[in-house]
FILOLUM-332461 format. One line per 3 residues: number of its first residue (from 1); for each residue x, y, z of C-alpha. Coordinates in steps of 0.25 Angstrom, whole numbers, plus 5000, padded with zeros to 4 digits. Each point is the difference from the previous one (the first is absolute). Layout:
NUM> X/Y/Z | ...
end
This chain:
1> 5285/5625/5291 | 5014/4997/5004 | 5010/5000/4990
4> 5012/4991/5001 | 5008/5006/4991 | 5000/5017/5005
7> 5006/5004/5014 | 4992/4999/5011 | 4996/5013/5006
10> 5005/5005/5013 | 4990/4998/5011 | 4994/5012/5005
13> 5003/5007/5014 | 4997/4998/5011 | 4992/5012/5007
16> 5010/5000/5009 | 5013/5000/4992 | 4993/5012/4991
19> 5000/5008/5013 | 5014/4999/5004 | 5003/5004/4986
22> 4991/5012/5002 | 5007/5003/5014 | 5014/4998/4995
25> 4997/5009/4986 | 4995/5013/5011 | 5012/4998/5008
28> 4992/4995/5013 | 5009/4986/5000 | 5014/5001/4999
31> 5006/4987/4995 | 5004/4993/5014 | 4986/5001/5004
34> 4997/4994/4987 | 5009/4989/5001 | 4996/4999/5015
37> 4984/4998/4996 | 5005/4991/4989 | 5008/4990/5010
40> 4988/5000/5010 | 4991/4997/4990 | 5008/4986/4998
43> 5001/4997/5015 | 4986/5001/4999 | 4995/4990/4987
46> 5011/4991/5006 | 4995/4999/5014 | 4984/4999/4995
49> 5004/4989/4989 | 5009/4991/5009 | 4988/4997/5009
52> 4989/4998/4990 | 4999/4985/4996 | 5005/4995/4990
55> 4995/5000/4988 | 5003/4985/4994 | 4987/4991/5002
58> 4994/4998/5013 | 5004/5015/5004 | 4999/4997/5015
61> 5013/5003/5008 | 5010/4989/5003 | 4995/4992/5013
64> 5010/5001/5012 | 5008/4989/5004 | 4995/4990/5010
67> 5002/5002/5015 | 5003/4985/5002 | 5016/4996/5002
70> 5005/4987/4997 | 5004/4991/5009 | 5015/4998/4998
73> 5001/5015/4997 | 4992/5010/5006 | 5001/5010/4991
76> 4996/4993/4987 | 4988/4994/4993 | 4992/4989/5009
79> 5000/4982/4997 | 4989/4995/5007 | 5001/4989/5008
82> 4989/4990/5007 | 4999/4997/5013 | 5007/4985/5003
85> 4989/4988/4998 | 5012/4993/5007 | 4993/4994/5017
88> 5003/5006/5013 | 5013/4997/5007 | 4998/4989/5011
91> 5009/5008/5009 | 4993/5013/5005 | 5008/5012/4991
94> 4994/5014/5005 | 5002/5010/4991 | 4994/5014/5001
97> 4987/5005/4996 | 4997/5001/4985 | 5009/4988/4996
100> 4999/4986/4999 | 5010/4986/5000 | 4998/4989/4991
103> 5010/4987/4998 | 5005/5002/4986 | 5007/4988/5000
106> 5002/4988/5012 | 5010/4988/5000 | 5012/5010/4997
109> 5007/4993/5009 | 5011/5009/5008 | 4996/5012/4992
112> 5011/5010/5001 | 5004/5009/4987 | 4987/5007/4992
115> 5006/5008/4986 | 4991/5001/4990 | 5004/4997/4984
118> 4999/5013/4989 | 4989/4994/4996 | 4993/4998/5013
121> 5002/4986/5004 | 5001/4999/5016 | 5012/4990/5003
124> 5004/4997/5014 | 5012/4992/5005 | 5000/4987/5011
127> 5015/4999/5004 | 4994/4986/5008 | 4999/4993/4985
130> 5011/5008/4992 | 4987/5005/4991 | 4993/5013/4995
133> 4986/4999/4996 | 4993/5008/4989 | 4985/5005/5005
136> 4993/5005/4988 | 4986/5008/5001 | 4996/4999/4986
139> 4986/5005/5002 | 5004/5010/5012 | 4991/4995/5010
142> 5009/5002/5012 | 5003/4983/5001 | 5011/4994/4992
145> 4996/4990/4988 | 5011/4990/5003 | 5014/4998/5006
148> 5011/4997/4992 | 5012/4997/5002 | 5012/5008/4994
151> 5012/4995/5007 | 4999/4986/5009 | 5010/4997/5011
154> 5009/5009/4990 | 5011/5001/5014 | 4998/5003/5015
157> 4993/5012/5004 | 4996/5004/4989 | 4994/5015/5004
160> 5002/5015/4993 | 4994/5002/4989 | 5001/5011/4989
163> 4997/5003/4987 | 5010/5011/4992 | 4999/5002/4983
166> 4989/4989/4999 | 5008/4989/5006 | 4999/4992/5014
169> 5010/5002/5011 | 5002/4990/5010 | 5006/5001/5014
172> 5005/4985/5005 | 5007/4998/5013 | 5014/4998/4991
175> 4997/5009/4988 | 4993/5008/4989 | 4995/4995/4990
178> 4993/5008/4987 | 4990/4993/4994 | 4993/5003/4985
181> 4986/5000/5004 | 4988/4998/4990 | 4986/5007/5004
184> 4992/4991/4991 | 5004/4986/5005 | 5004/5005/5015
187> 5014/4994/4999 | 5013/5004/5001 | 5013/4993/4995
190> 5012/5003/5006 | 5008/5011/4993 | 5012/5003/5009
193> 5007/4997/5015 | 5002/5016/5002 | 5010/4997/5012
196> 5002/4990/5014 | 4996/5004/5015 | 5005/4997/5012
199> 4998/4986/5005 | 4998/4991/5010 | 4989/5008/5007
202> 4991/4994/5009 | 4993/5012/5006 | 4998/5011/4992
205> 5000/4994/4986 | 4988/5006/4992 | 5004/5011/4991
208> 4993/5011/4992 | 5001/5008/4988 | 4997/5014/4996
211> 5003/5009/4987 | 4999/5014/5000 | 4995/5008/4989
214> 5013/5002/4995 | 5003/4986/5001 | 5011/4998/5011
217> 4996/4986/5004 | 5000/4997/5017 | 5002/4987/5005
220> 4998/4998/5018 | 5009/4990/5007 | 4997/4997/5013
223> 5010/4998/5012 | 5004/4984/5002 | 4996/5002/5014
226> 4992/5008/5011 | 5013/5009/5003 | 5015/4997/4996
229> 5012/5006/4993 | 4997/4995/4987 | 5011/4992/4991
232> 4995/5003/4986 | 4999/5016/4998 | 4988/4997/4991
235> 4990/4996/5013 | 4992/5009/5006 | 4999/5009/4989
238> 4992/5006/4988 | 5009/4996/4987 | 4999/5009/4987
241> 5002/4995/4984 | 4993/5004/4989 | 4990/4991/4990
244> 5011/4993/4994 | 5006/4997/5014 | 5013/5007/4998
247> 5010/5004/5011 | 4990/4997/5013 | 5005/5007/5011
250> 4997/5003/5014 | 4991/5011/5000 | 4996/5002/5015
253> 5004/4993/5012 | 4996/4997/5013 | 4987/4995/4998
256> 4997/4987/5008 | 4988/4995/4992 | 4994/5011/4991
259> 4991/4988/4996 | 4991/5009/4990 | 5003/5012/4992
262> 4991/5010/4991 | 5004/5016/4992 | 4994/5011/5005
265> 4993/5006/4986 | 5001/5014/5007 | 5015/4999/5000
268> 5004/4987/4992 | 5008/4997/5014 | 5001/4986/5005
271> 4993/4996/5014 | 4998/4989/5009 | 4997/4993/5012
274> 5009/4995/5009 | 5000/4990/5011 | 5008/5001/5013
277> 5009/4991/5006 | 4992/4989/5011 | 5002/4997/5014
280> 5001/5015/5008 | 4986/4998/5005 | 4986/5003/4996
283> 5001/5014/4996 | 5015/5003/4995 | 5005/5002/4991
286> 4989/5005/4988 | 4997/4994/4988 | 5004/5011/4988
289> 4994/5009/4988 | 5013/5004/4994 | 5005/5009/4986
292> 5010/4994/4996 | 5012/5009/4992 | 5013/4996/4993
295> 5011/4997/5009 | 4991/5000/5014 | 5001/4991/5013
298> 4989/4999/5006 | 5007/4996/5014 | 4997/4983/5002
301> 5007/4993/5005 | 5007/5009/5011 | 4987/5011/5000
304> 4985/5001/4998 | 4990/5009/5002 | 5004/5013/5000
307> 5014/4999/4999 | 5000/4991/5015 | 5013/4993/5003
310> 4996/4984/5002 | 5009/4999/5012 | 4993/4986/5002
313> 5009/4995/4986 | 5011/5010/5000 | 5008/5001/5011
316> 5011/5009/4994 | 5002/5015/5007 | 5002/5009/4990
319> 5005/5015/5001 | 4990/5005/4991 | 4984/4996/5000
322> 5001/4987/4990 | 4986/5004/4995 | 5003/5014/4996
325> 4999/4997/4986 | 4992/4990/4997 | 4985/5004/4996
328> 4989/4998/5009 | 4985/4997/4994 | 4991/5009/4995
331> 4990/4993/5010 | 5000/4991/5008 | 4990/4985/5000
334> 4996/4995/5015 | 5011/4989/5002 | 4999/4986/4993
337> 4988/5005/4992 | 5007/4996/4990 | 4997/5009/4988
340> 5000/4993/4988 | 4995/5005/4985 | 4997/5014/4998
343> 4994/5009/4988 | 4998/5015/4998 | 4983/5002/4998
346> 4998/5005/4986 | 4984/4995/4998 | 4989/5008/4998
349> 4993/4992/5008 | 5008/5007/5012 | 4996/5014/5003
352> 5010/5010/4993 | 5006/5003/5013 | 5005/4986/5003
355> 5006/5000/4987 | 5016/4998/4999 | 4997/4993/5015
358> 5006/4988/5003 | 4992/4987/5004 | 5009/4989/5007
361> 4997/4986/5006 | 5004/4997/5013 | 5003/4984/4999
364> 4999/5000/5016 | 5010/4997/5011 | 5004/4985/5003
367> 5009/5004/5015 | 4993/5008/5006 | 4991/4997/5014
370> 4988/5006/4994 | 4998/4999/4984 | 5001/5013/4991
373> 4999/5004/4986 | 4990/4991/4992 | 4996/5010/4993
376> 4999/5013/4989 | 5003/5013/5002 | 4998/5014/4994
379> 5013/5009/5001 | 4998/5014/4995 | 5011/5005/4993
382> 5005/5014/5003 | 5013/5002/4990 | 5010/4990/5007
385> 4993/5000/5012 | 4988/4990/5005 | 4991/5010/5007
388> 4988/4990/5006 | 4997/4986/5000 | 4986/4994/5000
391> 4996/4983/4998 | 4993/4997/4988 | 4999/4985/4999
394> 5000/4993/5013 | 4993/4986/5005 | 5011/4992/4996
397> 5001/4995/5015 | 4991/4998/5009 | 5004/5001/5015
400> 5014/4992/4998 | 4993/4991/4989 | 5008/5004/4988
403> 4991/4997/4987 | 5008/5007/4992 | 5012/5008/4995
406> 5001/5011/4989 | 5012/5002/4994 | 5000/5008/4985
409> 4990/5010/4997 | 5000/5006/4985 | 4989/5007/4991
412> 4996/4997/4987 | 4996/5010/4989 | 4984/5001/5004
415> 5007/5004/5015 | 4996/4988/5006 | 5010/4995/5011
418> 5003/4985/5002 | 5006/4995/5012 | 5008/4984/5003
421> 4999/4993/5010 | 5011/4989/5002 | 4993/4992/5011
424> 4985/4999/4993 | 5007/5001/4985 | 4988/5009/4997
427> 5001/5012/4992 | 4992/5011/5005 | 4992/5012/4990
430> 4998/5012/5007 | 4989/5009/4994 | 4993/5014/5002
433> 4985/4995/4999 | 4993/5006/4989
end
């Protein structure tokens, strides 16, 4: 009977351990072979015990982590989502094999700017009214529960939109303005005039906004006019600030319209289309794909293309090449195609391959002899190269009917990709079918 209160015996030896003694008493084991047998008999119980089950209840092994990714990250843990209950476009939107279109919201009027809120309420901008409409999905069934309005006729062209350490940036043709935004009621109350733009501007007067993730904010100003020395430095350019709108500066120039903007998550660098001066003819000069750096021009108004002198505006002769330092496009967009809202693919519900891709709308041409663009396409990513273009999304016109014109694309967490469409006001939920 055990005894609590005398020393517990030693346990016997193992068979084993009494041999070695025996061997190392006769002299057949000198003491590194001892301490040689006794280290390899540790790797041993460690290697057998750390793959046995455990032993706490339910001593099955721990189950493998699911294959699935997650839509807005392809290397995490899945969110479901549901296929859209929303109707089929009237227009004839062809997308490939395996995926379908539904109308997530209509009578958006000239749709133009899509950002999600942090807690996942699409809002879209309609610089005809001045307003930004709020599109919840409560129940996520692919169609938006209701519009509301979160800023009506707030100024003219009304357009980028952004959100940056929970709040709602908003680009106007003048100015930025920081709002204070509130998930639970939708609404935002203004918080801040950040700094003004350059006005009047009857052309290119839609501007965008972009953070990066260190939170260098990035405003576009588009040219006053289709190709001109520009009185105000600020036109034609990408301005940087910060949050707090301090000391906004030029940043890049050259840049006749760089109507849309979006970071490369590979690289945290800034990208974005371009669009080229009118009037040289059906096929000149290219619309653009651009990186855009600190301190860059990017050629407009005397070049365009790759680094080509526009002779038909500048008529100077120069002793060395004009175009010599400006930066040509990474690719270049069939003229007056007019690219328009872009967005890296980062969706599970693209294959793995496509992903860190770029999707970008063509809004289509309006001077060409026979229309062009009106459309979607898949650019594959190489580094800082575009290796291959495909269409993804076309129908938008029909001979030379136009029906429709996309102009921002941008996923949501489940990797869904909407799409606006400022001459129907839909808005568009692109999905792989399940």
């Amino acid at each position: 009977m055990y005894d609590p209160t005398k020393p517990e015996a030693p346990p016997p030896l193992s068979p084993f351990v009494r041999w070695l003694v025996a061997m190392r008493k006769r002299g057949y084991l000198g003491l590194m072979g001892l301490a040689a047998l006794v280290l390899l008999l540790i790797g041993l119980y460690w290697y057998t015990t750390s793959r046995a089950p455990s032993s706490g209840q339910g001593s099955s092994p721990t189950p493998r982590p699911s294959a699935t990714v997650q839509a807005s990250s392809p290397s995490t843990t899945p969110a479901a989502y549901a296929m859209s209950a929303g109707p089929a476009p009237s227009v004839g939107l062809k997308v490939p094999a395996g995926y379908a279109v539904h109308v997530f919201a209509s009578g958006a009027g000239t749709a133009r700017d899509l950002q999600f809120s942090p807690g996942g309420t699409l809002l879209v901008s309609n610089p005809a009214t001045g307003n930004v409409t709020a599109l919840p999905d409560a129940n996520r069934d692919g169609v938006a529960d209701s519009a509301k309005t979160v800023l009506h006729d707030s100024a003219p062209n009304v357009h980028g939109l952004a959100f940056y350490g929970g709040k709602l940036f908003v680009a106007e043709e003048s100015r930025v303005v920081r709002y204070n935004w509130s998930e639970a009621t939708l609404t935002a109350t203004q918080d801040k005039v950040l700094f003004s733009l350059p006005t009047p501007n009857a052309d290119h007067n839609k501007r965008t906004i972009v953070f990066d993730t260190a939170g260098h904010m990035f405003v576009s100003v588009g040219s006053t006019c289709n190709v001109c020395i520009e009185s105000d430095p600020r036109s034609a350019t990408i301005i940087e600030s910060d949050a707090d709108g301090a000391n906004p500066h030029v940043f890049a120039t050259g840049l006749r319209n760089a109507p849309f903007m979006a970071i490369n998550p590979s690289s945290n660098e800034l990208w974005s289309t371009e669009m080229g001066r009118d009037y040289l003819g059906d096929s000149t000069p290219p619309d653009e794909i651009n990186i855009i750096r600190a301190g860059q021009n990017y050629g407009w108004p005397i070049c365009y293309g790759a680094k080509i002198h526009d002779t038909n505006f500048d008529h100077k002769t120069y002793i060395a090449d004009p175009c010599a330092a400006t930066i040509p496009p990474i690719f270049g967009v069939p003229a007056h195609n007019a690219p328009l809202g872009l967005a890296f693919i980062k969706s599970a519900q693209f294959p793995l391959p496509s992903q860190g891709d770029l999707i970008v709308a063509y809004h289509g041409s309006w001077n060409r002899s026979v229309p062009d663009g009106y459309k979607l396409v898949h650019l594959t990513v190489r580094g800082n190269t575009i290796a291959a273009s495909e269409d993804f999304m076309t129908g938008f016109i029909n001979g030379s009917t136009v029906a429709a014109r996309p102009v921002d694309v941008t996923f949501d967490t489940y990797g869904n990709l909407f799409v606006s469409d400022d001459k129907s006001g839909s808005i568009y939920i692109v999905q792989k079918q399940l």
